[in-house]
N, C-alpha and C positions, 0 to 999 in steps of 0.2 A: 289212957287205955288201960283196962282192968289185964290183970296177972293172965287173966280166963285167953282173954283177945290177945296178947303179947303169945302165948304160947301157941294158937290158932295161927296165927299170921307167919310164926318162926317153923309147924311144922308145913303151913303151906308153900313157903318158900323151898325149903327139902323137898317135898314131893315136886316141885316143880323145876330143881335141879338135876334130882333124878329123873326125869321125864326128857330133859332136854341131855342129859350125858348120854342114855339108852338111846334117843333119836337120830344124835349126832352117830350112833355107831352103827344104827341101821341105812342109817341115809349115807353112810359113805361106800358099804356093802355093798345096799341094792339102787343105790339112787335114787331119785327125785320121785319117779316115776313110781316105782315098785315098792315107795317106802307103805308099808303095814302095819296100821295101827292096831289091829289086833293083836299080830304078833309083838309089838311095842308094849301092849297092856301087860302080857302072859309078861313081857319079861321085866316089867317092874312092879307085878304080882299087886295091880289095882284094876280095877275095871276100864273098858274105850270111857265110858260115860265120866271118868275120872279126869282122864286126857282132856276131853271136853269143857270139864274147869277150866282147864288154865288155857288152853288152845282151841280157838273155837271153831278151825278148819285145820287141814293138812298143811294147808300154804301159812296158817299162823305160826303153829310147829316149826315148818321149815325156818321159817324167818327169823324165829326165835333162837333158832343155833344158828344163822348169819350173823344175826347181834353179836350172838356171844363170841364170835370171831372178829368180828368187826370192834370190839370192846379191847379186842387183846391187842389188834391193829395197835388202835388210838392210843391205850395205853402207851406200847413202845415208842410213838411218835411224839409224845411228849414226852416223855423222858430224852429224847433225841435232839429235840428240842432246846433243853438247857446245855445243851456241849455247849463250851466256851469256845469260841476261834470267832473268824470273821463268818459272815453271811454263805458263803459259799461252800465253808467247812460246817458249817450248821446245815446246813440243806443236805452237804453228803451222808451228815451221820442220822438224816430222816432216809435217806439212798439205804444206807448200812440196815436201818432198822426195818425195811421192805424186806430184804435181803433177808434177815435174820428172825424174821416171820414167819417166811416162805420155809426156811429151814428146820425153824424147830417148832413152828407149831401149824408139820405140814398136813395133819387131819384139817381143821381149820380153813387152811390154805385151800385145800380140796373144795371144802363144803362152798368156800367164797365162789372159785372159780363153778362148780357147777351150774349156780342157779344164775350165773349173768346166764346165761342163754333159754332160760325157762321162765313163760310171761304168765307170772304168779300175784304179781304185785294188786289188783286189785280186787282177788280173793281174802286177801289179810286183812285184818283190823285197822283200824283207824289206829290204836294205841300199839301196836305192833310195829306198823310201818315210822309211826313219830319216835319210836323206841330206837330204829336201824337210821335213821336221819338224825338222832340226836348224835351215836355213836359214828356216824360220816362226817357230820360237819365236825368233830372234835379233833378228824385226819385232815381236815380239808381245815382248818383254824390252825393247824401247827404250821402247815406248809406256808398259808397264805401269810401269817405274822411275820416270816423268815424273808418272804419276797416283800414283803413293803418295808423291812427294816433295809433289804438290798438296795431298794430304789431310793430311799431317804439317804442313804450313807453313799449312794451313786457304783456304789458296785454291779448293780445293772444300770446300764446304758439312758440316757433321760428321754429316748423314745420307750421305752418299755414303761405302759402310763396304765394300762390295767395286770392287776397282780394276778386277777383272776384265769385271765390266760397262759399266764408261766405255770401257774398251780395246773392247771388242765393237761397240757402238755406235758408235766412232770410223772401224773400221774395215769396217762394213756399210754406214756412211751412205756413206765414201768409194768403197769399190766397185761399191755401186749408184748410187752418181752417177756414176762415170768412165762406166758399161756403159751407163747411160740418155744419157747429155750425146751420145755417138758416134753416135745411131743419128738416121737423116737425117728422120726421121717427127716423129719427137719433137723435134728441132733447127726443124723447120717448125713445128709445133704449139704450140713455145712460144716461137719466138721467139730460139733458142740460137744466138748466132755464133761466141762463144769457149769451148767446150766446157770449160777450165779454171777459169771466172768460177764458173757454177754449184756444180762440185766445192767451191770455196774456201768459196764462199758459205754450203752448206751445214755444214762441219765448223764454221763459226761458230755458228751457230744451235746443233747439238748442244751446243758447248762450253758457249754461254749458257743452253741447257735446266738444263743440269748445276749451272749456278749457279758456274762455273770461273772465278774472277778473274782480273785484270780486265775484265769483262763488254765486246764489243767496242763499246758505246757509250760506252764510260768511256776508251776509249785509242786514243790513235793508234798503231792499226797499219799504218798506210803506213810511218811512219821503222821500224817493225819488220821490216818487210818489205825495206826499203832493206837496213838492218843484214846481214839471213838470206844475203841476193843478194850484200854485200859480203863477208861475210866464210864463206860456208861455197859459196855455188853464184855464185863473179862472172861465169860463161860463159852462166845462164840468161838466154833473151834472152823470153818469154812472161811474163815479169811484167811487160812494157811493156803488155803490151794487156790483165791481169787488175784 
């Protein structure tokens, strides 16, 4: 590649960060709906037809800051991933990393949870949607490696024969609790003041369902938790109040 095309390709990458940091900030303002690509052009002072480059719809746009959330996911899920303990303490500290997602990179978090309810997916690219599936299965390959290493070492139960089921359940319970734990009806109703307690709470219960060793009445998972916070996330400051 000529000096010409290296420096073409590195400012189009720029323009194309700046397009997605500006979207992500309209789109969490005005939402899905209301997001304006006019107003998106004025404010990274290039033309709609600019946008157009790089996103060839509104719903590619969007999706292109889902990745980039979805990116930061995956990231902390592997790093979660190499904690040292057994299978069950390795799954909690992918729990920890959900947790610690929600938390600090809760724009993000936002953008995720908006668009599961907005049916956009067959407005986007072909390269767009293979782009947000590369970055899913990279969450969905840390969890499922952790459950088949559970079943080979018999820390889960020797009926438990598809991994893909545990991974499902792990990650339906976690999503429908972050989305339930936020909303202020349900935080009155049941009494929720640290929206992260419940989350945690629950992926224990799954894992105990599952029969995943060691069952969290058989272990202290406080020095586990200590362990996760020291040695993979020592900046999270919300496991003081979980």
């Amino acid at each position: 590649m000529s000096v010409s095309a290296i420096r073409k390709e590195r400012e189009r990458t720029a323009r194309e960060e700046l397009i997605l940091l500006h979207g992500r900030r309209l789109l969490l303002r005005d939402g899905y709906q209301n997001l304006n690509l006019d107003e998106l052009a004025r404010a990274i002072e290039y033309s709609k037809g600019t946008i157009y480059l790089h996103f060839a719809t509104k719903e590619d746009l969007t999706l292109g800051i889902a990745t980039r959330a979805l990116r930061e996911r995956a990231n902390l899920f592997q790093r979660a991933a190499l904690f040292k303990g057994s299978t069950r303490e390795r799954i909690r500290a992918i729990g920890f990393s959900c947790c610690e997602f929600a938390v600090s990179h809760r724009d993000y978090f936002h953008v995720e949870m908006m668009l599961k309810s907005v049916s956009f997916w067959e407005k986007a690219s072909t390269e767009r949607r293979q782009a947000h599936g590369l970055e899913a299965g990279r969450c969905f390959h840390s969890i499922s490696g952790i459950v088949e290493d559970a079943i080979r070492s018999g820390d889960l139960p020797s009926h438990v024969t598809r991994p893909a089921e545990v991974v499902f359940s792990l990650i339906a319970t976690t999503m429908g609790s972050h989305i339930a734990a936020i909303q202020p009806e349900l935080q009155l109703l049941c009494g929720i003041q640290d929206p992260i307690t419940p989350v945690r709470r629950n992926q224990d219960i799954v894992c105990d369902g599952w029969g995943w060793k060691p069952l969290s009445g058989d272990w202290n998972y406080a020095a586990t938790d200590a362990r996760i916070r020291a040695e993979i996330f020592p900046d999270a400051q919300w496991l003081n109040n979980s």
